[in-house]
N, C-alpha and C positions, 0 to 999 in steps of 0.2 A: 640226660645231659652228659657228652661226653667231656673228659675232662682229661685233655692231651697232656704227660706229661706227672700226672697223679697217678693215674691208675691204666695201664697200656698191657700188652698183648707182644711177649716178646718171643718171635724165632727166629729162632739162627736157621740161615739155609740149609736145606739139606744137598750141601755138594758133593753131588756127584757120591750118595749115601754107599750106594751098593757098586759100582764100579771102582771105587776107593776101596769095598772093604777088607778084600785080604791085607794090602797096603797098609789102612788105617790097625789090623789086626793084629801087624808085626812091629807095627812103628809107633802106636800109641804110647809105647812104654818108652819108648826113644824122643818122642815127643813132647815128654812132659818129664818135671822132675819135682818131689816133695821139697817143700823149702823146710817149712816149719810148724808145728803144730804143737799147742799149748793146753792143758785140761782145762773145759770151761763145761759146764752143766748148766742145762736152760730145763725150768720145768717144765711140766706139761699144762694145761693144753700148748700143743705145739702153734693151736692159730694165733696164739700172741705171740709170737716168736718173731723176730726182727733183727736185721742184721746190716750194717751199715760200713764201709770202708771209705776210711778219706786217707790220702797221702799228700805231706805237705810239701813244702819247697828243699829240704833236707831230703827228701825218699823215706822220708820214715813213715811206718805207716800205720793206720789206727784202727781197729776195730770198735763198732759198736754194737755190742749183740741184748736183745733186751727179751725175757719175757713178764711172765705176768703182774710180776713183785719188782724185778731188779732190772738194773743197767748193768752189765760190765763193760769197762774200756780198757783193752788191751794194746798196748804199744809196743812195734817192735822197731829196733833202728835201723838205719839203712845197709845194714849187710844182712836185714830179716832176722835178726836173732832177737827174741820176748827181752825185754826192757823195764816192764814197767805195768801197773795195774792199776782197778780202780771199780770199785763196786759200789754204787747208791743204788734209793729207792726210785722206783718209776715212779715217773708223775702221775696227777691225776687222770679219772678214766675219760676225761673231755681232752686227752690228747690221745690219738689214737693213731698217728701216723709218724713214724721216724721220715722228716719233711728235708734233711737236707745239714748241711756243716758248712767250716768254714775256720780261720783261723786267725785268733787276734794278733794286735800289735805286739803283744808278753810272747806269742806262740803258741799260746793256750787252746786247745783246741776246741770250739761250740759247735754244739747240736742243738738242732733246732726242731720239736716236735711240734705238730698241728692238730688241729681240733680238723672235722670228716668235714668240714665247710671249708678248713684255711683261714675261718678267720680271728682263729686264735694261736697264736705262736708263742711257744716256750723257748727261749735261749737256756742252754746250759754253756759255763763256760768250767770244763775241770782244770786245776791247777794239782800236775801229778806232783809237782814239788814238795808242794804242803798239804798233799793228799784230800783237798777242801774242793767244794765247787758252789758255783754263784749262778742264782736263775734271774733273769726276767721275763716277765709278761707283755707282751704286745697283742694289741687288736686291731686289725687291719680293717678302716673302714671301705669296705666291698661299698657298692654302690651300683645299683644295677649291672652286675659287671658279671661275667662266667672264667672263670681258670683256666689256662691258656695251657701254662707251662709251668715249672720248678727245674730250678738248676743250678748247681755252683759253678762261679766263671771268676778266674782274677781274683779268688778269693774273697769273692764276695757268695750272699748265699741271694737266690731273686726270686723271687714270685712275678711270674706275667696275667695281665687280667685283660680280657678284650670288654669296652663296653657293651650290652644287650644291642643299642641301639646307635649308630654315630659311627665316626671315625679315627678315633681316639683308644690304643691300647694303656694302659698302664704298668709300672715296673713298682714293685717294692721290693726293696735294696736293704739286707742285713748284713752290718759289719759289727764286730768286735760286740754283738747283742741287742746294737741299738739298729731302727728302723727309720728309711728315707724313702717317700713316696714320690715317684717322678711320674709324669703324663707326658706320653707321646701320641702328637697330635698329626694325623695323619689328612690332614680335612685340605691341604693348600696341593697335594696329589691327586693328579685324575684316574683313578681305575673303573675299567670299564671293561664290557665282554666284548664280543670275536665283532658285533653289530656296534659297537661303539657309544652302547648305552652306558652310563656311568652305575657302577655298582657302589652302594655303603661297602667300609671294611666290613664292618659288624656281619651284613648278608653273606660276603666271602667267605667268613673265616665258619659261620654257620652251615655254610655247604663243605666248606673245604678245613676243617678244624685244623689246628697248627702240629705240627709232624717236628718234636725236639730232635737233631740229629747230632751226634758226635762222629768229628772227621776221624778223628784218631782211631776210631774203629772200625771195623766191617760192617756197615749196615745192610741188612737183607732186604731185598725188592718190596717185601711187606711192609717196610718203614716209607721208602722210596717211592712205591707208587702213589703216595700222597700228593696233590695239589699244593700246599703250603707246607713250607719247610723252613726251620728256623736251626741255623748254623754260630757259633762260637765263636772267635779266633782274635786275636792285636786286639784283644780289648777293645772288638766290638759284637755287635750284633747284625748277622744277615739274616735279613728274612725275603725270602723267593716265594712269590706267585705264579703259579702256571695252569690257570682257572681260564685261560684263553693263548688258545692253541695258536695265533698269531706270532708272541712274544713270549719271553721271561722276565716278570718285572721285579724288581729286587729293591730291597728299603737296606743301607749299611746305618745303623746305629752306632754312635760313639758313648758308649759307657760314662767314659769322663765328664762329655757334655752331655750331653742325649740328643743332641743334633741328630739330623735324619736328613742324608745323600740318597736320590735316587737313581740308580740306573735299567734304561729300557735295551734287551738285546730281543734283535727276533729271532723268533723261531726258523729253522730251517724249511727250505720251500717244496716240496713236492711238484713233479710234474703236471702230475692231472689229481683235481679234488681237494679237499680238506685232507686232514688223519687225525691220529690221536698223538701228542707230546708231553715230555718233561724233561727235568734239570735235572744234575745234580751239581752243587759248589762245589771246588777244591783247590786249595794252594792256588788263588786265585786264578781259577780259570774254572768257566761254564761248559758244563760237559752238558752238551743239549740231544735228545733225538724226537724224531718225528716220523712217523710211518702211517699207513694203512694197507690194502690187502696187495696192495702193486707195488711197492716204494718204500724202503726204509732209508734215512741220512740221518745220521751219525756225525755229531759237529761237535770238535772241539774250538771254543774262543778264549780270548784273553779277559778277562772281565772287568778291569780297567778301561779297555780302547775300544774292545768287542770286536778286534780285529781276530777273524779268522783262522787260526792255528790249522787245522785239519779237519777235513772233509771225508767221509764216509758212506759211499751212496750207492744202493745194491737195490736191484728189482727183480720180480715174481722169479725169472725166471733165470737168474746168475748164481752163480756159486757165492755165499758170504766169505769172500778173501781175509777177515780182516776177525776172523773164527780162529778160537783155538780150543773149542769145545764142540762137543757133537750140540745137534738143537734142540737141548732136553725140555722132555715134556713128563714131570712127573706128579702122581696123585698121591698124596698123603705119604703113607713109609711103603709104598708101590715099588717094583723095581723102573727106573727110569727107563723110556724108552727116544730114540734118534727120531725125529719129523721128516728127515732123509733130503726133504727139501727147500728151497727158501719158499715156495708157495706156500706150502704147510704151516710153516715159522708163522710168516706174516700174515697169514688168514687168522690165526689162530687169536694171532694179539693184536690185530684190530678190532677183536668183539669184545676188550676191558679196555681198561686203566693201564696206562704202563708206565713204567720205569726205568730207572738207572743210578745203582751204585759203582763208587768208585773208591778204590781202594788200595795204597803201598804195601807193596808187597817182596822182599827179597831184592829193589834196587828196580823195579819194575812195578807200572803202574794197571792192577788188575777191572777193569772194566765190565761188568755184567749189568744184562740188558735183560728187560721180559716183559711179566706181568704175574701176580700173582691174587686167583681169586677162588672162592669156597665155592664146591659143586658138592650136588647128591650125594649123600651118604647111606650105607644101608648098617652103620653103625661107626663106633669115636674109633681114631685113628690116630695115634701119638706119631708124631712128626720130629723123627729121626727120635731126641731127646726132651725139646730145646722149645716145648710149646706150654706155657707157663702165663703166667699174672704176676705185676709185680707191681714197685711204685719207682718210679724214675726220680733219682737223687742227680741226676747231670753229675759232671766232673768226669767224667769215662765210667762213672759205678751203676753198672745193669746187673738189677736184680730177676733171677728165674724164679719165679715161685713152684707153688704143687701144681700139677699136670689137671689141665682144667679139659671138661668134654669138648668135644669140639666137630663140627662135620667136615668134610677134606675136604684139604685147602689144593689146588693145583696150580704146580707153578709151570712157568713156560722160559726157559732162559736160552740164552749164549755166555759166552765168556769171551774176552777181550784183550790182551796184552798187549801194553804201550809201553815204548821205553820214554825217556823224558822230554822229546821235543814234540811227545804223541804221535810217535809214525809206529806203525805194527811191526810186532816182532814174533817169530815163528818161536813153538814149544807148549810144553805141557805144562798150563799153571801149574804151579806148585799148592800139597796142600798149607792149608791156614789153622790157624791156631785153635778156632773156630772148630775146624774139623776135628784134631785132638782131644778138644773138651767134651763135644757129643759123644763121639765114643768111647772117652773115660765115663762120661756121668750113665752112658747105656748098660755101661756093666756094674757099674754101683746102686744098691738098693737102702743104703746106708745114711745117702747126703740126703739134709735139707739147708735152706737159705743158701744155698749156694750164687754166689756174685760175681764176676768178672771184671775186670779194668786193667788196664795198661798201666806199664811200669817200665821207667828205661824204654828198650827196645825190646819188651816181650810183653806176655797179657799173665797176670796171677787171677787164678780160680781159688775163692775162698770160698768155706761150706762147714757146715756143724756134721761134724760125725754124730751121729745121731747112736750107735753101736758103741766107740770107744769114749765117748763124753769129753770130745778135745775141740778144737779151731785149727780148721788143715789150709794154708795157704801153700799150692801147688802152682809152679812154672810148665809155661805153654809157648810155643814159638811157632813162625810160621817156617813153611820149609820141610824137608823131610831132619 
């Protein structure tokens, strides 16, 4: 059972690894700066090791580093300077998952640990004032149901559950320690494939498991080529299906109520045949493409009216105008090579799955397009850095864990520059913050639990020096 959300498979793209890398060799020191770093010692075994970063509405930001005995919660305020501390015992061994935070009405900050099912949850709430902290216990009646997702959103902490069978997800909803179960009921919606047979949610999400995404970050094509994708934003919830290549059907949830609006946009049309398509949400507008081996269209819409922004439509044998990268085709940490042509391009990625992320970048909106899928291997191949296990905490906080085996993965992209009204703009992406971090953590043999999330308008990379026995939170920007 896959369990989107708990337990996932995080890499960062490798952009443009080896063409970058004299650039990324001179500039990664210029691209990142140490903020602050405070003595913390975690024992070993290092596999209970746990690291957890929440920042609240102040910028202050919190650490939670756990191993096999203890908790420490480190606090630093919003200029990053250590504040504040806080060391208890770990809970019992039936919780074994650092599941997620959140922050009460006092400010107090709770964590919340799970049992390897989810269906036991511990609230901690620490009170650094009075140096004291308060637990409860909740158990979440599952019910024929599988694990969808985990996320903090609006300050709340959620668990999503799809039923086994039916049409009905579920949310439990953690505030201030206490727990509220809502059902959303999706049964009064028609979803159906390309022949217009009606599909169960439950059968979709079973072929197409739910893909958590966060806007505020880079997501890599690995995340993107997903069929279902569940997005954030105004305190709501969008979830996009693109399980039939006609349209993109999208459910907006409203958190306050749990009301459920649906909008239907189609798919972009091709001249001759079917193809393969997907979505990506942003800043309200559907970023759609649809291709196979003659025809790629590239469509951006407004996702309110589905009125038509921009069209992008290139075949076998035209130049991709609308490129501002060569047509990288690369195998695992391979040097990347040019496909020279659009045939090549689009042969290539109409035998998978394909995608599209999209991404702010430097005042300009960066768009990458491909497919990314695992071919033969004749032994593991670490990819770039940035190829890891972790457990997904939502809120912007991605965890890289230790470097798992893996047979090579190959990816096939473009890149894409839009300035805001989505018309193309000529130049050289810029690199991304992203790129800094793999190249910092390539030359460090030092870090573990290392994390990422947005801050202000930059990303901090947090990690246990495993060497000097400290907690390093470093600044990364995009940009040279």
């Amino acid at each position: 059972m896959k369990m989107i959300g708990i337990v996932f498979v995080q890499i960062l793209d490798m952009k443009k690894i080896f063409t970058l890398l004299l650039l990324l060799n001179f500039t990664v020191f210029f691209g990142q700066t140490k903020l602050v770093s405070h003595p913390l010692e975690l024992k070993n075994p290092s596999s209970y090791h746990q690291i957890l970063n929440a920042v609240n509405a102040d910028n202050q930001v919190f650490v939670f580093a756990c191993d096999r005995e203890q908790i420490h919660l480190l606090k630093f305020n919003s200029a990053l300077f250590f504040s504040d501390s806080l060391t208890i015992k770990r809970p019992a061994k039936n919780y074994e998952i650092l599941a997620g935070y959140n922050f009460g009405t006092s400010g107090n900050p709770f964590l919340y640990w799970a049992s390897q099912d989810f269906k036991k949850i511990l609230s901690i709430e620490y009170d650094l004032s009075k140096k004291s902290f308060k637990t409860v216990e909740s158990e979440i009646p599952f019910k024929n149901e599988i694990i969808a997702a985990s996320f903090t959103e609006n300050n709340n902490f959620y668990i999503l559950s799809q039923k086994e069978n039916g049409n009905e997800l579920k949310l439990y909803v953690f505030n201030n320690g206490s727990l509220i179960e809502q059902s959303l009921d999706f049964s009064a919606f028609k979803i159906t494939d390309e022949k217009e047979k009606p599909k169960k949610l439950s059968t979709l999400l079973n072929d197409n498991p739910i893909e958590k995404i966060d806007s505020k970050q880079f997501n890599p094509l690995f995340f993107t080529v997903q069929k279902t994708k569940l997005y954030t934003e105004d305190n709501k919830i969008i979830l996009s299906l693109d399980h039939n290549s006609l349209q993109t059907q999208l459910f907006s949830i409203d958190l306050t109520t749990f009301t459920i609006t649906e909008k239907i946009i189609p798919q972009p049309q091709l001249e001759k045949q079917n193809g393969k398509s997907n979505s990506y949400f942003h800043k309200q507008r559907l970023y759609q493409i649809k291709l196979n081996e003659k025809q790629m269209v590239f469509e951006i819409k407004n996702y309110l009216s589905g009125e038509i922004i921009k069209t992008f439509s290139v075949k076998e044998n035209d130049s991709i105008t609308f490129r501002n990268s060569p047509l990288y085709l690369q195998t695992g940490n391979q040097r990347p090579r040019d496909l020279k042509t659009t045939k090549k391009f689009l042969r290539r990625l109409s035998t998978s799955d394909i995608g599209i992320s999209v991404y702010d970048n430097q005042g300009t909106t960066l768009a990458t397009i491909g497919r990314v899928k695992n071919v033969p291997s004749t032994g593991n191949v670490l990819l770039g850095v940035s190829l890891g296990v972790g457990i997904a905490m939502g809120g912007g906080n991605v965890i890289i864990g230790d470097f798992i085996e893996e047979d090579n993965v190959q990816s096939i992209y473009l890149e894409s520059l839009l300035d805001e009204n989505s018309q193309h703009i000529t130049g050289q992406p810029e690199p991304l913050a992203v790129d800094y971090i793999s190249q910092f953590l390539a030359q460090k043999n030092n870090i573990e639990n290392n994390t990422t999330f947005s801050y202000k308008d930059f990303y901090i990379l947090g990690y246990y020096d495993t060497s000097l026995k400290e907690y390093v939170l470093r600044k990364f920007q995009d940009g040279l």
